[in-house]
C-alpha positions in Angstrom: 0.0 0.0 0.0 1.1 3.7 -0.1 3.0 5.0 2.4 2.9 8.5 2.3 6.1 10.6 3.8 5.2 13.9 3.5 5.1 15.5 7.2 4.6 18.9 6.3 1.2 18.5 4.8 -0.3 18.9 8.1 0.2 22.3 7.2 -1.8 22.0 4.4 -4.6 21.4 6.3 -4.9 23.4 9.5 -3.9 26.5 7.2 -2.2 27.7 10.6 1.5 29.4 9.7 1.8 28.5 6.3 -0.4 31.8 4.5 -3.0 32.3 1.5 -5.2 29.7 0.5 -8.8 28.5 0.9 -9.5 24.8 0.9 -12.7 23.5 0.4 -14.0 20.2 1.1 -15.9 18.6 -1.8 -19.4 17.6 -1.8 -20.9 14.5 -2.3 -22.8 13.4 -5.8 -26.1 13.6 -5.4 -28.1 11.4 -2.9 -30.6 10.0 -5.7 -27.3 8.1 -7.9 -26.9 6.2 -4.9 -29.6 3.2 -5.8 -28.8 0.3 -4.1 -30.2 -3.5 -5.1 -29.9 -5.1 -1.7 -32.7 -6.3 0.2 -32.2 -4.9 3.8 -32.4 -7.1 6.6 -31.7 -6.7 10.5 -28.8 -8.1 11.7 -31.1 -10.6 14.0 -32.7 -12.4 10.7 -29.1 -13.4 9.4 -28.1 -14.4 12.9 -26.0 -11.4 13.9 -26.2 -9.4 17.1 -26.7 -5.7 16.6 -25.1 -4.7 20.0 -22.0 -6.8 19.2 -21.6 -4.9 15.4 -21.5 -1.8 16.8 -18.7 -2.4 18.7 -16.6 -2.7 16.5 -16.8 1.0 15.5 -14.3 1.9 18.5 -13.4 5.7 19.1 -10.2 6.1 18.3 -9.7 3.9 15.6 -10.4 6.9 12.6 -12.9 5.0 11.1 -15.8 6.9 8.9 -17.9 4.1 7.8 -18.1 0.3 7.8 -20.8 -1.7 5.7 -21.8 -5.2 5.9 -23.4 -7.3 3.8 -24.5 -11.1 4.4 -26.1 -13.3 2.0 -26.8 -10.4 -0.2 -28.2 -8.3 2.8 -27.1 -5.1 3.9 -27.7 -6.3 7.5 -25.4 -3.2 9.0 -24.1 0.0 8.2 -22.6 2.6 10.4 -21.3 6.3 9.3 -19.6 8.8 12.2 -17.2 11.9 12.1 -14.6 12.2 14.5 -14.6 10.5 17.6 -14.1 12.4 21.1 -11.1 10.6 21.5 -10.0 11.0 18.3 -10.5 15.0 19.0 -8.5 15.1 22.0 -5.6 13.2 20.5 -5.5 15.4 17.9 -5.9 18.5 20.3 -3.3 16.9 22.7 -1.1 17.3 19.7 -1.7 20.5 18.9 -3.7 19.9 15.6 -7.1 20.7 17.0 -7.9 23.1 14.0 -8.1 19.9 12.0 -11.4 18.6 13.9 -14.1 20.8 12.0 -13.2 19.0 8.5 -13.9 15.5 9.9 -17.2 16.2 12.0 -20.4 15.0 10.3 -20.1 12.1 8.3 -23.5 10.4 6.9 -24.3 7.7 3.8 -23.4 9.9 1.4 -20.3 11.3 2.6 -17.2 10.3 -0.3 -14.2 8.1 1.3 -11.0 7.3 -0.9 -10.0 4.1 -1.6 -6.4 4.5 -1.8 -5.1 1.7 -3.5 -8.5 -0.1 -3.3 -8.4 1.5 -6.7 -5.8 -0.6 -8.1 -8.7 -3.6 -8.0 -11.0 -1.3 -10.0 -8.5 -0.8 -12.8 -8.1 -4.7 -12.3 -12.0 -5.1 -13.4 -11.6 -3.0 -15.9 -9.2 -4.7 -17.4 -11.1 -7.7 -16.8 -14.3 -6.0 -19.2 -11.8 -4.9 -21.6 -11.1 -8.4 -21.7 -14.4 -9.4 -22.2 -15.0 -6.7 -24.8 -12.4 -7.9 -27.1 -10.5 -4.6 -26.5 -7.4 -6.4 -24.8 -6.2 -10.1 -26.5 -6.2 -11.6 -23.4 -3.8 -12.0 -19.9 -1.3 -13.6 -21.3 -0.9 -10.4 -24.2 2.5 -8.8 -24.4 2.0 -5.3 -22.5 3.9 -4.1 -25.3 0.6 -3.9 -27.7 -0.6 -1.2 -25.9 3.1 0.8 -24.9 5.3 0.4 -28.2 8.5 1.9 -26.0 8.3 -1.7 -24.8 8.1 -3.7 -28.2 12.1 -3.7 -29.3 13.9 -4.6 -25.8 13.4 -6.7 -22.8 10.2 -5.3 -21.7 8.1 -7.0 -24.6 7.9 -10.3 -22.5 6.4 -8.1 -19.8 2.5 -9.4 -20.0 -0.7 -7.9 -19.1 -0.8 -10.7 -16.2 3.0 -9.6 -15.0 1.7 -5.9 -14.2 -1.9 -7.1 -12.8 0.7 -9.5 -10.5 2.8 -6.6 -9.6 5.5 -8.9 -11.6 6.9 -6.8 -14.2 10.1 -6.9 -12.9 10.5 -3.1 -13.3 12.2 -0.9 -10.5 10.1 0.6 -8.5 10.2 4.5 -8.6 10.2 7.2 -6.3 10.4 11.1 -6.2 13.4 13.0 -6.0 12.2 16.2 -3.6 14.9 18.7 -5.4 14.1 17.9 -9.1 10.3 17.2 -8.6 11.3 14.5 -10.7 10.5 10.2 -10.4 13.2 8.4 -10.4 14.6 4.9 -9.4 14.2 4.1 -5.4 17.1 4.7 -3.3 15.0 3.5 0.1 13.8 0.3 0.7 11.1 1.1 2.5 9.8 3.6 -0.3 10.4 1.0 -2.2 8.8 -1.9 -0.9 5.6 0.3 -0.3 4.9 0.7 -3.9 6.9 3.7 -4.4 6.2 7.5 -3.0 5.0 8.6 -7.1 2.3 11.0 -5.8 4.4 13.6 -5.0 5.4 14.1 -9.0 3.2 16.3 -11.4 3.7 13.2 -14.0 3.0 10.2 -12.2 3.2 8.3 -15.9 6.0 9.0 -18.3 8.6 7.8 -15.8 6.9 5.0 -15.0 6.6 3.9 -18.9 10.1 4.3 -18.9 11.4 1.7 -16.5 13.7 -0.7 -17.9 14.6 -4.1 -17.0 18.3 -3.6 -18.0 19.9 -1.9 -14.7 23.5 -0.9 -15.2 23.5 0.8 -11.6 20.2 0.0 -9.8 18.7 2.5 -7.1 18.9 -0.4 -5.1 21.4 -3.2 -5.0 18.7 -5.9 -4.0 16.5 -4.7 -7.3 19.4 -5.7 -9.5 17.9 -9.3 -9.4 14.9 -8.3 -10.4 13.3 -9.9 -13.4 10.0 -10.5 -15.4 8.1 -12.7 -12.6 9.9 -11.4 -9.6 7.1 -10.0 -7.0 7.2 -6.0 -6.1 4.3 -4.0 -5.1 4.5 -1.2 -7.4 2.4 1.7 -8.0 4.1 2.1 -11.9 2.6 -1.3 -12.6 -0.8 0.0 -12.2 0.1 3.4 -13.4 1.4 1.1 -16.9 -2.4 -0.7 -16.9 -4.4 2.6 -16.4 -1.9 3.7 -20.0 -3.0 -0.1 -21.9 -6.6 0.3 -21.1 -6.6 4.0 -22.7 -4.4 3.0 -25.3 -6.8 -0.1 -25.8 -10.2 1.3 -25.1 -9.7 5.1 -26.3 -11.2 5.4 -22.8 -9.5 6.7 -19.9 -10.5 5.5 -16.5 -12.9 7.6 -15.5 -14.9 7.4 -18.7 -14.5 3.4 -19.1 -15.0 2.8 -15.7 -18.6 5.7 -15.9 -19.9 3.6 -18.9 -19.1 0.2 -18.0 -18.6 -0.4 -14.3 -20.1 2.0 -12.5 -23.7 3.0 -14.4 -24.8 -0.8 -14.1 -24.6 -0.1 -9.8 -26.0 3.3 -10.0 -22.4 4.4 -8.7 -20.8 7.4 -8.7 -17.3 8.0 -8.1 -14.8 10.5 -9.1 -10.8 9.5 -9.7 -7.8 12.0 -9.0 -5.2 12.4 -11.8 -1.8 13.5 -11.7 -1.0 17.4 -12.8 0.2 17.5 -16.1 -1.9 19.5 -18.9 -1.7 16.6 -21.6 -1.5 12.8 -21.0 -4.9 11.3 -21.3 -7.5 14.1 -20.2 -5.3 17.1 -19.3 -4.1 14.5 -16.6 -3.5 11.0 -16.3 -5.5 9.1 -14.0 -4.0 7.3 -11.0 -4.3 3.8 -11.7 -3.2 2.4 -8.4 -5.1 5.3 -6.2 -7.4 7.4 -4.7 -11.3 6.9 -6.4 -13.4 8.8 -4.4 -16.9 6.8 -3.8 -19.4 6.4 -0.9 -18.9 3.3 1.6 -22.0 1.8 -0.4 -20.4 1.9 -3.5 -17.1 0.2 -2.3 -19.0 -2.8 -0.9 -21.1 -3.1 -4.0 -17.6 -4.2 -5.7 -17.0 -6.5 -3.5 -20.6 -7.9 -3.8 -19.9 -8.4 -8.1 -17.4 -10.8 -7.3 -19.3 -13.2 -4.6 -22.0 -12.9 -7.2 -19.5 -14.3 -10.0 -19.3 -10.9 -11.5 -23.2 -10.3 -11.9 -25.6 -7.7 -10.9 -28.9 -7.0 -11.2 -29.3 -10.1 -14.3 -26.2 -8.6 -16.1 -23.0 -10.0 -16.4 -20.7 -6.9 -15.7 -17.3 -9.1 -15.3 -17.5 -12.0 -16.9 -17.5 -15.4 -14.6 -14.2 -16.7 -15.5 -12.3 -13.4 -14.7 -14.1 -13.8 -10.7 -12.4 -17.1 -10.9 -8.9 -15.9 -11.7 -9.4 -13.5 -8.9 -10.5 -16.3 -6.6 -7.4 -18.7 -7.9 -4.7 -16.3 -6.2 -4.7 -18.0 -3.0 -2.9 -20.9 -5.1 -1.5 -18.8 -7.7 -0.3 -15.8 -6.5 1.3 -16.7 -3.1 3.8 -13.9 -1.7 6.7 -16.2 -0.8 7.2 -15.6 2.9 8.3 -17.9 6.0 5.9 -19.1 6.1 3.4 -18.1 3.4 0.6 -15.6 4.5 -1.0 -14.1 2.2 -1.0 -13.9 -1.5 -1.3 -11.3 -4.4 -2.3 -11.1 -8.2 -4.9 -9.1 -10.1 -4.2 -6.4 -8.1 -6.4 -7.9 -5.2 -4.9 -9.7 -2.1 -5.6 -11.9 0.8 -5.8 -10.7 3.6 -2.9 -11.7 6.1 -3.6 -13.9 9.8 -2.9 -12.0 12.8 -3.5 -12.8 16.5 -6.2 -11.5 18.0 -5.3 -12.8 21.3 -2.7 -15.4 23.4 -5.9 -18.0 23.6 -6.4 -18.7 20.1 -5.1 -19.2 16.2 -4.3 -16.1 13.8 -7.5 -14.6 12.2 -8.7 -14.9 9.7 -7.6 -18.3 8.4 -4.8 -17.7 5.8 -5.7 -17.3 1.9 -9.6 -17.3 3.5 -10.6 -13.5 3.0 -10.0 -11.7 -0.4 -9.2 -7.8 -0.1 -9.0 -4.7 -2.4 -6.7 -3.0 -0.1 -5.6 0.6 0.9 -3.4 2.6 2.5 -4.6 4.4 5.8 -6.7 0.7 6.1 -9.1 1.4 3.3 -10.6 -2.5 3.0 -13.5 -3.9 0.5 -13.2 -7.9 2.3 -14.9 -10.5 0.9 -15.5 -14.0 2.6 -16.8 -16.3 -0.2 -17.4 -19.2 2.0 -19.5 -17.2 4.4 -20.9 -15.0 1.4 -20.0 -11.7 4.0 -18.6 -8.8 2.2 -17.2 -5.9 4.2 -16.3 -2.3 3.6 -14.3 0.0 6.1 -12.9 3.5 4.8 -11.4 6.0 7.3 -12.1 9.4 7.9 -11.5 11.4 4.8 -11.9 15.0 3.5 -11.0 16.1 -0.1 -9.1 19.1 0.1 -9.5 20.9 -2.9 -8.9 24.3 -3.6 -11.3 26.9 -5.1 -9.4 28.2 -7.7 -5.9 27.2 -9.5 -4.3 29.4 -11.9 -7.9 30.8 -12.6 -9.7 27.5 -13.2 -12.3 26.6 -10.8 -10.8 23.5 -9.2 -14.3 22.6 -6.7 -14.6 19.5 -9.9 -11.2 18.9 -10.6 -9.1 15.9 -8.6 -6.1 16.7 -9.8 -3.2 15.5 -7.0 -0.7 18.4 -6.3 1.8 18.7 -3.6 3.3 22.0 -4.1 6.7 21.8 -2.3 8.9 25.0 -0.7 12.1 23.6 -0.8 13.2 26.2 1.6 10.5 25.5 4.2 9.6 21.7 3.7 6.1 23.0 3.7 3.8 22.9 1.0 2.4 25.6 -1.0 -0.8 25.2 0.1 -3.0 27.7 -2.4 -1.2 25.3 -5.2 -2.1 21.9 -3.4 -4.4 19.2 -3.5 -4.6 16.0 -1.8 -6.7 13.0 -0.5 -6.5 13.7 3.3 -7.2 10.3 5.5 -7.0 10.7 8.9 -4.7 9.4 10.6 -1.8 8.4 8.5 -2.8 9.4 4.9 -2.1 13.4 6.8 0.9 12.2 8.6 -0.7 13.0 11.9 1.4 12.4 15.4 -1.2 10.4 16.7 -1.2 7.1 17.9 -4.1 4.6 15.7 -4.4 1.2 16.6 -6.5 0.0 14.4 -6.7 -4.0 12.9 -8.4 -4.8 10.2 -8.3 -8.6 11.3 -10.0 -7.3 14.5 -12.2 -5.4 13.1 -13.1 -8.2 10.6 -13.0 -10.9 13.3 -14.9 -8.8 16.1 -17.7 -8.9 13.1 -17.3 -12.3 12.2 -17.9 -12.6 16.0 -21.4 -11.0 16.2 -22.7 -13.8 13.6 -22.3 -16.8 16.6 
C-alpha cells in the first residue's frame, strides 16, 4: 500500500502558519445516484447481534464508515465523524484546528479508496477483456506501450503488471528535481513507491527498464519478469493499456461500463500535467473517491461471480482468476501468508489474542486494499462482504491558476524547498486521517480485529 512521507502537509490542512489559500471540502454526488439492489435485513434475521456490530466502530480507531453485507443483505451500516477521542488526540497534539473538516459524516459522505483502486483498474481490465478490446492475460504489455516492443520489456504481460510482476524498478520522487526516479530507500520501495508527490505520475513509469547498469537499489538488481514487487508504476502502466486499448481513460471506461450498471458514482484524481490522457493521467493504483456503499457493491460483483442485477458486468471466468490467487499468486514468505495477483490480495492472519489461532484463516478473506486501512473484504465461504474506509476530507482548492478547481481531482503537492512545507493555495490532496495526513497520533487499528470482532457478532 502507499506510504505517504510527506510530514509537512499537516500544514496543508490546518492553514495555521503557512499563509493564502482556501480549501474546500468537496461535496458528495447527489443522494438520488446512490440506488442500491440489496434487500435490507436486520442483523437478527441473518443471525448477527446488533449490540456486538456496533462495537466494533471503536473511538479512536479513525474510522468513517463500515458496511456489511450477508447473504446479499445489507444487514449493517454505520457512518460517524470524528470520535471524542480522536479529537483530543488530535488537540493533545496541537492539531485541534483539523477537527471541524472531519465532524459530520453520513451515507453519502465520499471516502477514498487508496489503492482499493488498483482492483478497479483490475475489473476493468477484466471487461476490456471481455469486450475484445485487450487479446487476453497472457498479451505482451507491449501492444498497448510500443516503448516496450524492441527490448526486454516486450515479455512483460498484461498478467506480469496485474501480478505486480513486471520486474520493473520501483520509482520514487526525488524532492529537489520534482522528478521520479529509481528508489534509493527500501522502505519507499517496498511500499509501492512514493510517485504521488510528482506532477507526471506516468511518463517515468513507462520508462522503466529491466536492464539496470546501476540499480537504485542493489537488491533490485535481481529483479526480473516474474519477480514480486508492489509497485504503483505497474498500475500506473495498466491505467496507459486500457486508454491506449479502449480510447477510454479511466474515468470514462469505468462511468460507462462499471459504474452505471450499480448506480455508482465516483470520481478519480489524476496527476498534474496538462496533456497525457485528459489534461491528466489518472492514477491507476489510487485514490477513487466513492461512498462506503459503493465500495461494498464491488465486492458484492465478485461473490456474485461478476453479476448484478441479471447482467454480467465481469465476466465469470475473470471472478475465478481473482478467486485462484490463494494458489497462484502466493507472496513467498516464512511461512506463506498471504497472497497477491490481479491487483487484489488476501488478507494476512494475525493474532487477536494469546488463547487462540491467527484470524482470519490464511488465503480465506480476499481484499482490495488501501493505504490508511481502506478494505473492501470478501468472505466467499461465508458470502460476508465488508467495507471499512477511514475518515477522509478532499481538500480541494477553489481556484488554481484561474480555473475553478471545486470539480477537478487533480493531485498536487506543491513543495517549498526552503521551508519543507507545502504551497498550500497550489495543493491538493486526498486527506485520511490518521496516517494518509501524517498525523502524530497514535491509531491502533486492525483490520483482522475489526473483521474478526464482526465475524464474531454472527455466533
Amino acid at each position: 500500500m502507499i506510504k505517504h512521507v510527506f510530514v509537512s502537509v499537516l500544514c496543508l490542512l490546518t492553514l495555521v502558519n503557512c499563509g493564502g489559500g482556501n480549501p474546500t471540502v468537496d461535496p458528495a454526488p447527489t443522494p438520488e445516484t446512490n440506488n442500491t439492489v440489496w434487500l435490507e435485513a436486520s442483523p437478527e434475521s441473518q443471525s448477527f447481534d446488533a449490540t456486538a456490530l456496533a462495537a466494533a466502530f471503536m473511538d479512536g480507531h479513525y474510522t468513517q464508515a463500515g458496511v456489511v453485507i450477508v447473504n446479499d443483505r445489507l444487514i449493517y451500516e454505520r457512518y460517524r465523524g470524528i470520535g471524542t477521542l480522536e479529537t483530543e488526540a488530535l488537540e493533545s497534539a496541537g492539531w485541534g484546528q483539523l477537527v471541524a473538516l472531519y465532524r459530520a459524516r453520513d451515507s453519502d459522505s465520499l471516502a477514498n479508496s487508496w489503492s482499493m483502486a488498483k482492483s478497479v483498474t483490475s475489473l476493468l481490465v477484466g471487461i476490456a477483456i471481455d469486450r475484445g478490446e485487450i487479446e487476453s492475460l497472457d498479451e505482451s504489455a507491449s501492444s498497448y506501450i510500443p516503448a516496450w516492443a524492441n527490448d526486454a520489456r516486450k515479455d512483460i504481460s498484461i498478467a506480469n503488471l496485474l501480478d505486480m510482476r513486471s520486474g520493473l524498478e520501483p520509482m520514487c520522487i526525488d524532492f529537489f528535481s520534482g522528478d521520479l526516479q529509481p528508489c534509493t530507500s527500501a522502505k519507499d520501495a517496498e511500499a509501492g513507491g512514493n510517485i504521488y508527490y510528482a506532477g507526471d505520475q506516468l511518463s517515468a513509469c513507462l520508462a522503466r527498464s529491466l536492464d539496470l547498469a546501476e540499480p537504485g537499489i542493489a537488491a533490485w538488481a535481481n529483479l526480473k519478469v516474474g519477480s514480486f514487487l508492489y509497485s504503483n508504476c505497474d498500475s500506473m502502466a495498466l491505467a496507459e493499456i486500457l486508454f491506449q486499448a479502449t480510447g477510454k481513460d479511466l474515468q470514462d471506461y469505468a462511468d460507462r461500463y462499471l459504474f452505471s450498471p450499480f448506480n455508482i458514482t465516483a470520481l478519480w484524481w489524476r496527476d498534474n500535467v496538462e496533456v497525457g490522457q485528459r489534461a491528466g493521467n489518472y492514477l491507476g493504483y489510487c485514490c477513487l473517491d466513492a461512498r462506503p456503499r459503493d465500495f461494498a457493491k464491488l465486492g458484492q460483483l465478485l461473490l456474485n461471480d461478476g453479476g448484478w442485477n441479471g447482467e454480467q458486468v465481469v465476466s465469470k471466468s475473470y471472478v475465478e482468476a481473482i478467486k485462484k490467487i490463494a494458489t497462484d499468486s502466493i507472496v513467498q514468505r516464512e511461512p506463506p501468508i498471504d497472497a497477491y495477483g490481479l491487483q487484489f490480495r488476501t488478507l494476512s492472519p494475525q493474532a487477536i489474542d494469546s488463547q487462540m489461532p491467527a484470524f482470519p484463516t490464511a488465503f480465506s478473506t480476499y481484499a482490495a486494499a488501501g493505504f490508511d486501512h481502506q478494505f473492501i473484504l470478501i468472505d466467499f465461504d461465508k458470502s460476508l462482504v465488508v467495507a471499512r474506509n477511514s475518515l477522509y476530507a478532499p481538500l480541494l482548492f477553489a481556484e488554481r491558476d484561474g480555473v475553478d478547481n471545486d470539480s477537478e481531482r487533480k493531485m498536487h503537492l506543491d513543495i517549498e524547498l526552503a521551508t519543507g512545507r507545502p504551497n498550500i493555495a497550489n495543493t491538493s490532496f486526498t486527506a485520511t486521517l490518521p496516517e494518509g495526513a501524517e498525523l502524530p497520533v497514535t491509531n491502533g487499528f486492525s483490520i483482522q480485529q475489526f473483521l474478526y470482532d464482526i465475524v464474531e457478532a454472527g455466533k
